[in-house]
ZAMARGU-4260 file (C-alpha; in steps of 0.2 Angstrom, whole numbers, plus 5000, padded with zeros to 4 digits):
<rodrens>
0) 4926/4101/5244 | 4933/4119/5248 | 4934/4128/5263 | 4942/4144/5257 | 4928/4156/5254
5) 4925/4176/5253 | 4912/4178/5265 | 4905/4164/5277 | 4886/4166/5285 | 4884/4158/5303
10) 4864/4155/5304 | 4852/4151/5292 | 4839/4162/5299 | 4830/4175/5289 | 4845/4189/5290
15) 4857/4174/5286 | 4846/4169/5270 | 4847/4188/5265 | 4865/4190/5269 | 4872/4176/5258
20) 4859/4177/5243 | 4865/4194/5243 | 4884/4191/5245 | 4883/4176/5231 | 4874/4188/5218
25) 4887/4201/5220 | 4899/4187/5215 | 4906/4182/5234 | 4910/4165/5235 | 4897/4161/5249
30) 4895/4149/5263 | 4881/4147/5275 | 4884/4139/5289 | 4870/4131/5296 | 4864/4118/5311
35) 4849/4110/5303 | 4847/4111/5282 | 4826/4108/5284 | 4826/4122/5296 | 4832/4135/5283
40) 4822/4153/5284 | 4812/4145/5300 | 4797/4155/5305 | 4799/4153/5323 | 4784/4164/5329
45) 4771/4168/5317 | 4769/4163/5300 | 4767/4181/5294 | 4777/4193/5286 | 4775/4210/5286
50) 4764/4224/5295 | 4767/4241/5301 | 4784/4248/5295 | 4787/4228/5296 | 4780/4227/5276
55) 4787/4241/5271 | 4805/4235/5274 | 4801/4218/5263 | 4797/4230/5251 | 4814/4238/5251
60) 4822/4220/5252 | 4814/4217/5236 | 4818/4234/5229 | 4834/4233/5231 | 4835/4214/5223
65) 4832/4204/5241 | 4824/4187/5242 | 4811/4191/5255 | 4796/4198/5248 | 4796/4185/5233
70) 4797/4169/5246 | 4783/4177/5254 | 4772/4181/5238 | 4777/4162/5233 | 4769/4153/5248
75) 4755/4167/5253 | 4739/4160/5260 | 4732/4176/5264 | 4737/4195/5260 | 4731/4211/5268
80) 4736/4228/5264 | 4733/4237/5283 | 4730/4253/5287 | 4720/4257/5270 | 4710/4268/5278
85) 4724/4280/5281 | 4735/4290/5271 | 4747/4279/5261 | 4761/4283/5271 | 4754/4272/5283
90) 4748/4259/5273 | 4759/4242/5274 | 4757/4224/5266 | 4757/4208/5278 | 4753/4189/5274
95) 4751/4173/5282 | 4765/4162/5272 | 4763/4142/5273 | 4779/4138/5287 | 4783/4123/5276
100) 4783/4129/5258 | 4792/4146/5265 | 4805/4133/5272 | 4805/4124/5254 | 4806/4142/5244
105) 4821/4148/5253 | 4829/4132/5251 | 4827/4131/5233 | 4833/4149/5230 | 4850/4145/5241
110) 4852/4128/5233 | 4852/4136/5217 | 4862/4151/5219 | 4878/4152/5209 | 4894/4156/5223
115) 4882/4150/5235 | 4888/4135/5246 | 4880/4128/5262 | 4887/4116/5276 | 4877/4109/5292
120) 4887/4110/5307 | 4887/4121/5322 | 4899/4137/5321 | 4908/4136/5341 | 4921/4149/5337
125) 4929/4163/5325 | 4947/4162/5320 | 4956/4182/5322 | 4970/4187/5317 | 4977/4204/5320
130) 4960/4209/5324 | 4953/4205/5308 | 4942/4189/5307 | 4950/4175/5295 | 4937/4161/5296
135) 4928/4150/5311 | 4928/4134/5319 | 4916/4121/5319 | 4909/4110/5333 | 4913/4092/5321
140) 4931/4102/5321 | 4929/4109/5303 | 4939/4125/5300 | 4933/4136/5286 | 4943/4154/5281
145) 4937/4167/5274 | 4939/4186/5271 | 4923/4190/5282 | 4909/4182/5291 | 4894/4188/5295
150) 4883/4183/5311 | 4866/4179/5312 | 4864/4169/5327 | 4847/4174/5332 | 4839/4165/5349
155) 4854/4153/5350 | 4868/4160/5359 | 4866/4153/5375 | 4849/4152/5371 | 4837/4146/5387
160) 4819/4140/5384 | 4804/4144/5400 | 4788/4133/5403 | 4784/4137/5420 | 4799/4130/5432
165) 4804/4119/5419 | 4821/4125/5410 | 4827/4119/5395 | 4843/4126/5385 | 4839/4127/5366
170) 4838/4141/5353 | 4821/4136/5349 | 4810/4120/5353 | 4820/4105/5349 | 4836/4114/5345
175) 4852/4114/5352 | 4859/4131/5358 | 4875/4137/5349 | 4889/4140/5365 | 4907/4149/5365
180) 4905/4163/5353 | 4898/4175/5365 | 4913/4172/5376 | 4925/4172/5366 | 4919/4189/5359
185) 4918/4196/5376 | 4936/4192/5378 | 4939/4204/5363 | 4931/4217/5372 | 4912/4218/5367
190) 4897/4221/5377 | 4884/4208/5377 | 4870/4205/5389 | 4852/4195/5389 | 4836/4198/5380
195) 4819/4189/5381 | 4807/4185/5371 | 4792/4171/5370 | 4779/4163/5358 | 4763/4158/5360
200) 4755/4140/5359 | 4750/4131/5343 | 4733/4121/5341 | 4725/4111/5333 | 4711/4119/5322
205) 4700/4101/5324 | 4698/4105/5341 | 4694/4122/5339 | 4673/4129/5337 | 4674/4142/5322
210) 4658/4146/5322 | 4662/4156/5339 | 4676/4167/5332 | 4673/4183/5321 | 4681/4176/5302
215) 4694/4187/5296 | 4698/4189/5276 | 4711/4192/5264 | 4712/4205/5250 | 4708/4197/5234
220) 4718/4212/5224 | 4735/4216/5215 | 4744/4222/5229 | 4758/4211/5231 | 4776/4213/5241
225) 4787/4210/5225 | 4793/4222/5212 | 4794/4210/5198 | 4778/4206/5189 | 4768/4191/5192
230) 4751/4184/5199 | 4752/4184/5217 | 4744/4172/5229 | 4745/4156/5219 | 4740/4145/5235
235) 4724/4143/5244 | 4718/4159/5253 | 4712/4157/5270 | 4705/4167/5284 | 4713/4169/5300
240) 4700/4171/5313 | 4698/4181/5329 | 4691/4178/5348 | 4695/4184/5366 | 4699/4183/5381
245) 4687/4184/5396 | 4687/4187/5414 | 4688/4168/5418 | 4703/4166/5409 | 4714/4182/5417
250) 4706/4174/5434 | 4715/4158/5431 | 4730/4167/5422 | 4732/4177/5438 | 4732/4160/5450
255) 4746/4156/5440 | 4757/4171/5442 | 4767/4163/5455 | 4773/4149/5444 | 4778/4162/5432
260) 4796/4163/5425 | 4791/4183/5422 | 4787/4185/5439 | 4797/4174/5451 | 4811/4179/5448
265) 4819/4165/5435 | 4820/4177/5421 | 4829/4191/5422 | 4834/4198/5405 | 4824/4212/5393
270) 4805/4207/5386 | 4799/4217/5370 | 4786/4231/5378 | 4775/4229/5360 | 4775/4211/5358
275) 4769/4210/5377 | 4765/4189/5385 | 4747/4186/5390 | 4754/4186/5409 | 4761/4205/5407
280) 4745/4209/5400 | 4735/4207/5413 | 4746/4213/5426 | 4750/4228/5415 | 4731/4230/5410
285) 4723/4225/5427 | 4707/4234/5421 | 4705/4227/5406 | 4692/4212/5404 | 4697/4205/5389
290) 4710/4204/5374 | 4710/4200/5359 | 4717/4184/5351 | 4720/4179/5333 | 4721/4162/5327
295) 4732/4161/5312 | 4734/4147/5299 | 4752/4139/5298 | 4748/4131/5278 | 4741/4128/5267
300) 4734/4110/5271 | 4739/4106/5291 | 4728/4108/5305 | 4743/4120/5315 | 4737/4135/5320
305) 4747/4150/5328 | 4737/4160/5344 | 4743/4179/5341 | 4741/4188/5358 | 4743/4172/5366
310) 4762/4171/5371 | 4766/4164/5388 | 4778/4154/5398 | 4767/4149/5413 | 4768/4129/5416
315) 4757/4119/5403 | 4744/4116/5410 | 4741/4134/5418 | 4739/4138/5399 | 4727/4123/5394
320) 4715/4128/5407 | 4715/4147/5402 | 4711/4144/5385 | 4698/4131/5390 | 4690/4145/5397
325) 4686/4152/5382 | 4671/4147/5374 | 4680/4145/5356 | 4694/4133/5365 | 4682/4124/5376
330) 4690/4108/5371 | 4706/4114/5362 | 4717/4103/5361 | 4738/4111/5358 | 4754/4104/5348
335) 4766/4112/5361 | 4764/4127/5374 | 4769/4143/5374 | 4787/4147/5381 | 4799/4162/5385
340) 4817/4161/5378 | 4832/4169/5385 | 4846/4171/5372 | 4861/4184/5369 | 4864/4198/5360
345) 4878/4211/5356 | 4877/4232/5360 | 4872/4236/5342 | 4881/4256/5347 | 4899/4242/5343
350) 4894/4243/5324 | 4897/4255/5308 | 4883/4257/5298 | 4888/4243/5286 | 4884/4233/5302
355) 4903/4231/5302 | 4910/4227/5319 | 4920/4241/5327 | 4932/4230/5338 | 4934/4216/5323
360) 4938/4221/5306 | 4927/4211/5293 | 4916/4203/5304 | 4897/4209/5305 | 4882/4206/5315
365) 4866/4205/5308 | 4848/4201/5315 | 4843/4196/5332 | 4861/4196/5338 | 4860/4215/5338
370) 4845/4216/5349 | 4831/4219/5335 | 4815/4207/5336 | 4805/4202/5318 | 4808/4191/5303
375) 4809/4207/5294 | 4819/4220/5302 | 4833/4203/5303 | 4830/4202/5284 | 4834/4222/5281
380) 4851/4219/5293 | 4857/4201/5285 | 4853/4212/5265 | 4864/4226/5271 | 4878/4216/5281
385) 4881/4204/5265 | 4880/4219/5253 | 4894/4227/5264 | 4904/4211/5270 | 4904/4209/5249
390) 4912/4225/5246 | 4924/4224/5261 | 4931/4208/5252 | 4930/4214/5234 | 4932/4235/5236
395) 4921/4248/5233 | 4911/4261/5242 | 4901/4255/5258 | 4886/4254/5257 | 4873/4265/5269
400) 4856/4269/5266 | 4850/4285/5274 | 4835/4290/5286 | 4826/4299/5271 | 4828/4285/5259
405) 4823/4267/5266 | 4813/4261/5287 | 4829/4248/5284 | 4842/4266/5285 | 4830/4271/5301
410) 4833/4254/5310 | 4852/4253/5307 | 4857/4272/5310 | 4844/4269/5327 | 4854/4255/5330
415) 4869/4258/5329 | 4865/4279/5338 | 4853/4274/5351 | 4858/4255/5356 | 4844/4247/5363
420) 4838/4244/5381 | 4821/4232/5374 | 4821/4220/5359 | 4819/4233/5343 | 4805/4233/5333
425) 4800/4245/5320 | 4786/4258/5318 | 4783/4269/5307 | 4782/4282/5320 | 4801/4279/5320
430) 4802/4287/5302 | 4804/4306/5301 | 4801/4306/5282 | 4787/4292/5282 | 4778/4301/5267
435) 4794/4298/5258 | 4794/4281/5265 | 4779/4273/5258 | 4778/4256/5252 | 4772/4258/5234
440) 4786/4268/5229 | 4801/4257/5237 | 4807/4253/5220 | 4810/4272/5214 | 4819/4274/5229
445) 4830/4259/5230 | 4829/4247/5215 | 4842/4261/5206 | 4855/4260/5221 | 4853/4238/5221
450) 4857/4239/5202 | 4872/4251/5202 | 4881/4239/5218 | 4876/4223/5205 | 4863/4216/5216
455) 4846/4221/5207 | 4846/4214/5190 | 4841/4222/5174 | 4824/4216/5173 | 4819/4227/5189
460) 4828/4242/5181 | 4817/4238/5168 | 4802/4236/5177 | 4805/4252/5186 | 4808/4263/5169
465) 4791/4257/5163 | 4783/4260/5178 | 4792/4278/5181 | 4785/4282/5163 | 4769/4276/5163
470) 4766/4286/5182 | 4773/4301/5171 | 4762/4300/5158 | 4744/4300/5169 | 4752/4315/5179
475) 4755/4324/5164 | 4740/4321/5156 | 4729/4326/5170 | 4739/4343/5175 | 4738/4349/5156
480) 4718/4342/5156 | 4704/4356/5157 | 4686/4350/5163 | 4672/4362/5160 | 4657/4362/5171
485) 4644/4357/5158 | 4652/4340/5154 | 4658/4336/5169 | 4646/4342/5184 | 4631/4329/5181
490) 4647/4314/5185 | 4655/4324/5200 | 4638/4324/5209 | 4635/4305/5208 | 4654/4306/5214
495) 4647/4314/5229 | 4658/4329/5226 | 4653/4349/5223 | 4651/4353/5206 | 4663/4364/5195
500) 4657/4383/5195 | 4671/4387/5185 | 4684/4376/5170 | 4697/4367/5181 | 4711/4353/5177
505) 4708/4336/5181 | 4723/4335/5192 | 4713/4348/5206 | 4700/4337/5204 | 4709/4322/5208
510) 4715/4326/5224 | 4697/4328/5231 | 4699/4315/5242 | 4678/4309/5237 | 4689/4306/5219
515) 4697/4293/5215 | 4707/4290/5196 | 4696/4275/5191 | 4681/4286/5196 | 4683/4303/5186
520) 4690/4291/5170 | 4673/4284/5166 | 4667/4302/5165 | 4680/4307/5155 | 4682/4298/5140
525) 4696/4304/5134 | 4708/4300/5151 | 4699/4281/5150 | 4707/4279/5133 | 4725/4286/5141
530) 4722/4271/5155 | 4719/4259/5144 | 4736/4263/5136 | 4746/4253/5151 | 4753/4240/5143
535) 4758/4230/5161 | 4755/4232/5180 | 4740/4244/5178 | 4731/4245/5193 | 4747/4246/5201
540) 4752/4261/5191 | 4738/4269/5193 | 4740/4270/5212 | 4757/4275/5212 | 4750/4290/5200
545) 4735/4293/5212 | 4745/4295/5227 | 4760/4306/5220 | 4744/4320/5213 | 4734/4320/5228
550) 4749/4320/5241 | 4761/4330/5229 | 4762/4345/5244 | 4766/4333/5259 | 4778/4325/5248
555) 4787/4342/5244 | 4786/4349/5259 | 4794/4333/5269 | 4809/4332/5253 | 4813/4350/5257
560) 4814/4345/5275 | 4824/4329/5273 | 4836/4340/5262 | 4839/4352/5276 | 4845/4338/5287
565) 4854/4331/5273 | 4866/4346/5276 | 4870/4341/5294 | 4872/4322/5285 | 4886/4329/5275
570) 4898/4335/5288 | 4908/4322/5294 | 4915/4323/5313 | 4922/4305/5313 | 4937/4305/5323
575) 4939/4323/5322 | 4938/4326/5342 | 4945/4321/5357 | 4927/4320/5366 | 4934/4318/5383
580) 4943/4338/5383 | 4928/4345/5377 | 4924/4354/5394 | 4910/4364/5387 | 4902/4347/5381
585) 4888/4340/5395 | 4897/4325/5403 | 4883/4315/5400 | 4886/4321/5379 | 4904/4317/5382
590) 4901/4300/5387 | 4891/4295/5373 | 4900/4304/5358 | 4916/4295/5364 | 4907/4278/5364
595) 4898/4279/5349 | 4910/4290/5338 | 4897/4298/5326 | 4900/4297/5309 | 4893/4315/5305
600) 4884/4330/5316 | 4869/4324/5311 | 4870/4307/5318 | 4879/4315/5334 | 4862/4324/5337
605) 4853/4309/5337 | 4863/4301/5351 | 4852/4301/5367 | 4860/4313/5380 | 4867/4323/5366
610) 4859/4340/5368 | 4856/4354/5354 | 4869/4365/5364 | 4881/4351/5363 | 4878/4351/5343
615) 4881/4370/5343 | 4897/4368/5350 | 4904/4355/5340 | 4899/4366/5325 | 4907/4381/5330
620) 4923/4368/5335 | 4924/4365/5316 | 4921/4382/5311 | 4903/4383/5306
</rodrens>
């Protein structure tokens, strides 16, 4: 037994997972410190991954040789590309994952991880030295050193569960909450403060009327959220399924109100605005006469359904008689209620980029702990916090991923710039560049950078390099391809598209948005042949191409954009002013450039209270 290690993970959540997989396969000698080994990548919400801007950032956790979006693949029991009917900068992957086998997967990947070591105990305390962490300390009075520690602590710090009056102290339902390291960290100087948030009750499908909800299907396609090349979806696909609620129910929702923790004062920290309880619902949407509800498998083969739109922490049997009162629930009966959870986290403006701390030298935060909400945006964090914890102890370049290049470089530089004052969650609304930020083309952006830091292996480089030439190969065949009216006009009208009045090339044709590649090709024998051709992964080539022809401009226009911006990016102001003596700064601009200490003019314009005047000023301090 050893307890000497490189880098030490406290929490086996989905940003711990990602955080020692990807310290271990960098070659960090790893330990992941953990309270319960069969709770390891816990879904404690929904059993989903993905969504808005959610799927794209599994994408890039894949892309970059992350765990994520191959657990998720593994243990899919329904897949769903949303959004399709918008542009594919919008478009994102979700799926329901079976809880269980997503618990097994992960646990098999971490069990078989060369470097990678795992202990079950509960972390109470870090061990700093010269204000550089060393190790931590264990509630069975275990001390463990290493050259950096990551945390992940998600709910548990000082975590507090609502059902009505009732209190209960625990990170989630029948687990212990983690005490002392908040504390003890506050002692070192570091803002912390409350966060809320709540999940919804689960049922039991047996008692549960199908035939009175609207069914809901997966895709049955190619779309996956890995990179490598594999069938997806090996388990049994099922539907989720959607109802609502109804006047009755808000009436006896309302007649609970006062028993609410929300409302009566017992919980006083931050909820999420986008992830909104039933109870705030209805108060916030008093005109409203119904929502809507989905009911979610949780596997494969158990009964245990998830109601989305359904979180609450009114008292038990305030919730039971609500749902009763829809006609689907008439005699539903529930595995556990709903309940709010109070839990702390750390001011993410207190970290670098790497997610390094500012205060402790080679500790990081990663996950909840830094105020985010979502399995996947604590999976981007944990990735980047165990790449950089990695180099930290082992030298190199840190590692940072931009605005332009991944959603994962938005959340941390939003982080880190804005702080929040709500539990983060991403959109892509967040993203400046989200046409460069679309989820088929993860891999061209990112699967290069994992490789060159010895995270991605070679089989995704090769991947990508097939997939880069075949993509070119359609493009280049279609710009350099002439169609003339007479052999082509009979198939663009059954297309529902104008006919030619002149010769044009098939990549003009194309971006008709009536025109789809696998449309014109069986008109055009020639370019069906060229198809044909792609030795692996064809439909999903043939996107990728589809997308860059018909989009080309937008793309351009938004790279030539991002490169402007990338100037500003490149000017470094890190310590290079006294804040404070600027008099011709705003006080409010002084304020916040002195506490958050921006890396570059460009991140200083994103500070909130720094105004463009402020930026010109700064510009013409440093000559420019």
């Amino acid at each position: 037994m050893n307890f000497k290690y490189d880098i030490i993970v406290v929490g086996a959540g989905h940003a711990g997972c990602e955080a020692a997989a990807a310290a271990a396969n960098m070659g960090s000698k790893t330990l992941l410190i953990t309270m319960d080994m069969n709770k390891i990548a816990q879904m404690s919400c929904n059993p989903a991954v993905g969504g808005i801007a959610k799927g794209q950032i599994v994408r890039e956790i894949d892309a970059l040789g992350g765990q994520m979006g191959i657990v998720t693949d593994k243990t899919a029991i329904q897949f769903r590309m949303l959004n399709k009917s918008k542009g594919p900068a919008m478009w994102s992957p979700r799926a329901q994952s079976d809880r269980a086998r997503f618990i097994m997967k992960w646990r098999e990947i971490i069990e078989n991880t060369d470097n990678l070591f795992i202990w079950q105990d509960t972390v109470t305390s870090l061990i700093v030295q010269d204000k550089t962490v060393t190790g931590v300390k264990t509630a069975m009075g275990v001390e463990f050193s290493a050259k950096a520690v990551v945390l992940t602590n998600g709910t548990f710090l000082n975590g507090l569960m609502h059902i009505g009056k009732t209190q209960l102290g625990g990170g989630r339902v029948s687990e212990p909450a983690s005490f002392g390291i908040t504390e003890q960290l506050r002692d070192f100087g570091f803002t912390t403060d409350r966060m809320k948030t709540g999940t919804p009750a689960r049922v039991d499908g047996r008692s549960v009327d199908f035939s009175l909800m609207e069914e809901q299907k997966g895709d049955d396609d190619f779309h996956k959220f890995s990179y490598l090349d594999y069938e997806p979806r090996t388990l049994k696909q099922l539907s989720c399924w959607i109802t609502y609620t109804n006047d009755d129910t808000h009436a006896t929702l309302r007649d609970g109100l006062d028993d609410s923790p929300l409302y009566n004062g017992q919980i006083k920290s931050i909820g999420p605005r986008y992830c909104p309880s039933i109870e705030t619902k209805i108060v916030t949407f008093e005109e409203k006469t119904s929502h809507q509800l989905f009911l979610e498998p949780e596997g494969e083969s158990t009964q245990e359904y998830y109601l989305n739109g359904f979180s609450s922490s009114l008292p038990l049997h305030t919730q039971i008689e609500a749902l009763q009162k829809i006609p689907a629930f008439r005699n539903i009966h529930i595995y556990r209620p709903g309940y709010a959870i109070e839990y702390d986290f750390f001011d993410p403006t207190q970290l670098k980029h790497t997610l390094e701390t500012k205060l402790v030298k080679n500790l990081f935060f990663a996950g909840q702990i830094n105020g985010t909400t979502g399995y996947e945006e604590a999976g981007g964090q944990g990735l980047i916090a165990g790449i950089n914890a990695h180099i930290n102890t082992h030298g190199g370049n840190e590692f940072v991923l931009k605005r332009d290049e991944a959603y994962i470089g938005v959340l941390i530089d939003d982080l880190v710039t804005k702080g929040v004052d709500e539990p983060y969650r991403m959109f892509t609304s967040r993203a400046e560049y989200r046409i460069l930020l679309r989820q088929d083309d993860a891999d061209v952006r990112l699967t290069e950078k994992g490789y060159n830091i010895g995270l991605a292996k070679q089989e995704r480089i090769a991947l990508l390099n097939e997939k880069k030439e075949e993509v070119q190969k359609i493009i280049n065949f279609v710009a350099n391809y002439s169609l003339k009216p007479e052999y082509i006009n009979e198939g663009l009208s059954k297309l529902g598209t104008n006919p030619l009045k002149q010769g044009m090339k098939l990549k003009d044709v194309i971006t008709r948005p009536q025109i789809t590649i696998k449309s014109i090709a069986e008109y055009i024998p020639a370019f069906k042949v060229e198809l044909d051709k792609i030795p692996n992964r064809r439909e999903e080539i043939i996107e990728a191409a589809e997308i860059i022809i018909k989009y080309d401009g937008y793309i351009k226009r938004e790279q030539t954009i991002a490169d402007k911006i990338t100037r500003l990016e490149n000017i470094r102001i890190k310590d290079k002013f006294d804040y404070e003596n600027i008099s011709s700064l705003s006080t409010e601009a002084r304020q916040k450039l002195s506490k958050i200490n921006p890396e570059t003019i460009a991140q200083a314009s994103r500070i909130p209270g720094v105004s463009p005047n402020d930026i010109s000023i700064l510009l013409v301090l440093l000559g420019r």
